[in-house]
N, C-alpha and C positions, 0 to 999 in steps of 0.2 A: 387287258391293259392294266398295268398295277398304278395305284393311284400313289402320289407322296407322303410318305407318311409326316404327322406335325411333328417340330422341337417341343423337345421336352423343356417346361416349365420350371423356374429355377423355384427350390422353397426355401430358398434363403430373403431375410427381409430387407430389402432397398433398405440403404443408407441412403442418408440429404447427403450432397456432394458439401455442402457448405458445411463448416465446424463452426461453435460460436464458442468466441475469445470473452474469457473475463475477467475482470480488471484485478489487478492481485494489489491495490492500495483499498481498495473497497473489499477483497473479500468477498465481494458480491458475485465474479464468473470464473471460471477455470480452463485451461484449454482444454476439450475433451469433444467427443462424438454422439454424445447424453448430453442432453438438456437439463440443466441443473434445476429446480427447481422448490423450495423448499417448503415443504408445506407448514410449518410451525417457527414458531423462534427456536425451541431446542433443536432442531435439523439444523435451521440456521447458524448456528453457536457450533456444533459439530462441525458446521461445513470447515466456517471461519478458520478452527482448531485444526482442522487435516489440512486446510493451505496456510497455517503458518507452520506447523510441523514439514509442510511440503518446502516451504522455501526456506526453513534450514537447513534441510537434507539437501539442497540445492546448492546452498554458499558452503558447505559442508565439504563436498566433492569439487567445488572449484575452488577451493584454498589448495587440497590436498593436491590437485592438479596442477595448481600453482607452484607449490613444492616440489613436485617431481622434475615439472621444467626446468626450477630454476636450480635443482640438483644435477641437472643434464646440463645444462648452460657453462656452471661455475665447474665442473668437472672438466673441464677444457681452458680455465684459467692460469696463468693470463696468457693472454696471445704473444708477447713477446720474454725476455729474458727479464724484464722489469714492466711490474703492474703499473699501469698509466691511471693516472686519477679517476675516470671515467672506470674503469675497472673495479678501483675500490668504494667508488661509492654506491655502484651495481650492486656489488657484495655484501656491503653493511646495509645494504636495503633490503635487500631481500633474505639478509640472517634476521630479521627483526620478527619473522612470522614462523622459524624454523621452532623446533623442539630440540633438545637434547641426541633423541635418536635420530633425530633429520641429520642431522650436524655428524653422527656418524655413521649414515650412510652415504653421505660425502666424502667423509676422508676413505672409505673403504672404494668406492668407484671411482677416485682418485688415485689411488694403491691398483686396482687392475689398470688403470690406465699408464701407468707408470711414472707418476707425479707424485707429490710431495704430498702430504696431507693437507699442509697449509693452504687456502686457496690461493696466496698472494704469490709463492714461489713457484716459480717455473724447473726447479732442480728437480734430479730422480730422487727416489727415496735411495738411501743407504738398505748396504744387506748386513745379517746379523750371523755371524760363525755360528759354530755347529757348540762353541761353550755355554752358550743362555739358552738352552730354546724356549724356555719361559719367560724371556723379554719378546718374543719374535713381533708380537702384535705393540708393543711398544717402542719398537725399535726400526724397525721395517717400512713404517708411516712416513717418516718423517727423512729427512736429507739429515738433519742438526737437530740435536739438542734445544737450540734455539727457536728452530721454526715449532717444536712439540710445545710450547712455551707459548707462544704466540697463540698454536691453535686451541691451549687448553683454556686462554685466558678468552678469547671467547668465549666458548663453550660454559664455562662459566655465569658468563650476563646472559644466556639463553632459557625462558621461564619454559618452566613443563606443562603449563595450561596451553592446550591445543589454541592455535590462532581463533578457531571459529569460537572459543568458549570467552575468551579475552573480550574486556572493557577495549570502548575505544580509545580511551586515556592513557591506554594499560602500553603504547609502542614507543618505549623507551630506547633511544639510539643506543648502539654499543661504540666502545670505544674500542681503539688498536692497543695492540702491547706495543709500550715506545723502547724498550730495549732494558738491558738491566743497571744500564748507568743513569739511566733517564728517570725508571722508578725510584731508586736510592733517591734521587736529588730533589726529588720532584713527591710531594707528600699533601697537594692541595687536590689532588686527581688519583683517588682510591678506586680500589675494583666497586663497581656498582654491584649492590647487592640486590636479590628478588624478595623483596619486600614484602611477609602474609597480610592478608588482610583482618584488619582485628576482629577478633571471635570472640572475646570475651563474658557475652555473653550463652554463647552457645557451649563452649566450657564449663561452665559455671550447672549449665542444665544436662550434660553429657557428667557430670560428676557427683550431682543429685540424684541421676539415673542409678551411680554404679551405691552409692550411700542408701538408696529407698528409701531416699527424704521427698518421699510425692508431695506432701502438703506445699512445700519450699519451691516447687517448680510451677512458674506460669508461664504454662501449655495446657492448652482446651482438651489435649490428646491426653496426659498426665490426669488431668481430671475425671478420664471417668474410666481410672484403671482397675479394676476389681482390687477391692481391698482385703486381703484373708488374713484372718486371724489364727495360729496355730496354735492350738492347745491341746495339751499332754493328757491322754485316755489316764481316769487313776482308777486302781485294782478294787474293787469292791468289795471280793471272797479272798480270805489270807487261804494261801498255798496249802494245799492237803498234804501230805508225809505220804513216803511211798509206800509204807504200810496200812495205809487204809483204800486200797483199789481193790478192783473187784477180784483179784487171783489173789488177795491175803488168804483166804480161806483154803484155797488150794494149794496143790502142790505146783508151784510154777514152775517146775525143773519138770513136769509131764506133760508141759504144755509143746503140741508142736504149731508152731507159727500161727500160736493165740486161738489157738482149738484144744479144747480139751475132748481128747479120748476114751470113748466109753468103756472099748473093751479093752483089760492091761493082763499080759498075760500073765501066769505065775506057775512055771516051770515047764508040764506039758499042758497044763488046763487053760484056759482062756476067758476071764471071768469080767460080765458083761454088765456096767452098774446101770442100774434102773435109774427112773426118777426118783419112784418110792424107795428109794436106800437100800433094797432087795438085789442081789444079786443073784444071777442064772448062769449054769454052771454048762464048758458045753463042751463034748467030747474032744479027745485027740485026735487032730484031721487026720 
């Protein structure tokens, strides 16, 4: 009678079913399946430092997320023949966090969808003959002249600092293009320009750099930049004349590649110079 054999015993090591949560204003816990615990202040200070790098890589990918939606949203604008106010202020809300290239990859998934660049217009784009093909991407976008006009002047007040890098200060509404008779007339409401932030001191130490005026720069870094001083090796021995080398004595035209040849022949004989200036004389092979 055969007896049961036992289960095999797992060697993997039990997890706790319970995960401990920790608090991301304190810094203090993480969500994870390790028990965190630090045994120094500088673990400490690391930990802190990988969960504030963790939760910008967090708002990071939910802006960029946020972007794509509201790329896929607006690409289906507007719902009717005419954008309804709720429409437009969708739009100028959610252009406030695009970039440049956000702004066109909008009008390009607008263009496969068969709309207008514009997000306001609901027309098709115009096609371009076979005379320009180098307007086609200029041309092709847009219904009008007009709406290209519209969408550039956006495009325009859109900062190219990624949303997540941006001050909170820094969400400057955009305005609409009010048409070309409106701007003529109208000279108290200019394009808003994107504003650098002043560097002038950073200039000032980025052109010290390119001068190697070290002393003139205060940076801790600048000061302890090895300092070399270059000076010119001077000639100690004046130049020898090529007549005094060690072949003046010789004949340098019997030299072959700076070997001088003991034995030189002389006709059928072949005469073999000694060191003692003796020379031995040696048959006709």
């Amino acid at each position: 009678m055969s007896t049961p054999q036992p289960q095999p015993k797992s060697i993997l090591k039990k997890t706790s079913s319970h995960t401990t949560t920790l608090d991301a204003d304190s810094s203090d816990t993480l969500t994870t399946n390790l028990k965190i615990k630090p045994k120094s202040d500088a673990e400490r200070k690391r930990l802190d430092t990988a969960i504030q790098h963790a939760h910008l890589i967090q708002e990071q990918k939910a802006i960029i997320l946020k972007t794509l939606n509201s790329i896929e949203e607006l690409s289906d604008y507007p719902s009717d023949s005419t954008a309804s106010a709720s429409e437009t202020s969708a739009f100028l809300s959610a252009m406030v966090d695009f970039q440049p290239s956000d702004y066109d990859a909008l009008i390009e998934e607008r263009h496969v969808n068969g709309r207008c660049g514009y997000t306001l217009c609901a027309n098709a784009p115009r096609k371009q003959g076979p005379k320009a093909p180098w307007l086609k991407n200029k041309v092709e976008n847009w219904c009008s002249d007009d709406c290209a006009k519209k969408a550039l002047y956006l495009k325009a007040q859109l900062s190219e600092t990624p949303a997540w890098e941006r001050r909170a200060g820094d969400r400057t509404p955009l305005v609409l293009y009010a048409g070309a008779g409106a701007v003529k007339t109208t000279s108290s409401t200019p394009l808003p320009l994107r504003q650098k932030p002043s560097s002038t001191a950073n200039n000032d130490r980025d052109l010290a750099y390119e001068r190697g005026e070290v002393d003139r720069v205060a940076d801790a870094k600048m000061d302890k930049v090895i300092r070399a001083e270059v000076r010119e090796n001077s000639v100690i021995s004046s130049v020898m004349p090529p007549t005094t080398t060690r072949f003046a004595d010789s004949d340098v035209h019997d030299l072959i590649e700076g070997y001088q040849p003991r034995g030189v022949q002389q006709g059928n004989r072949i005469t073999i110079k000694s060191a003692g200036g003796d020379s031995d004389d040696e048959d006709e092979a």
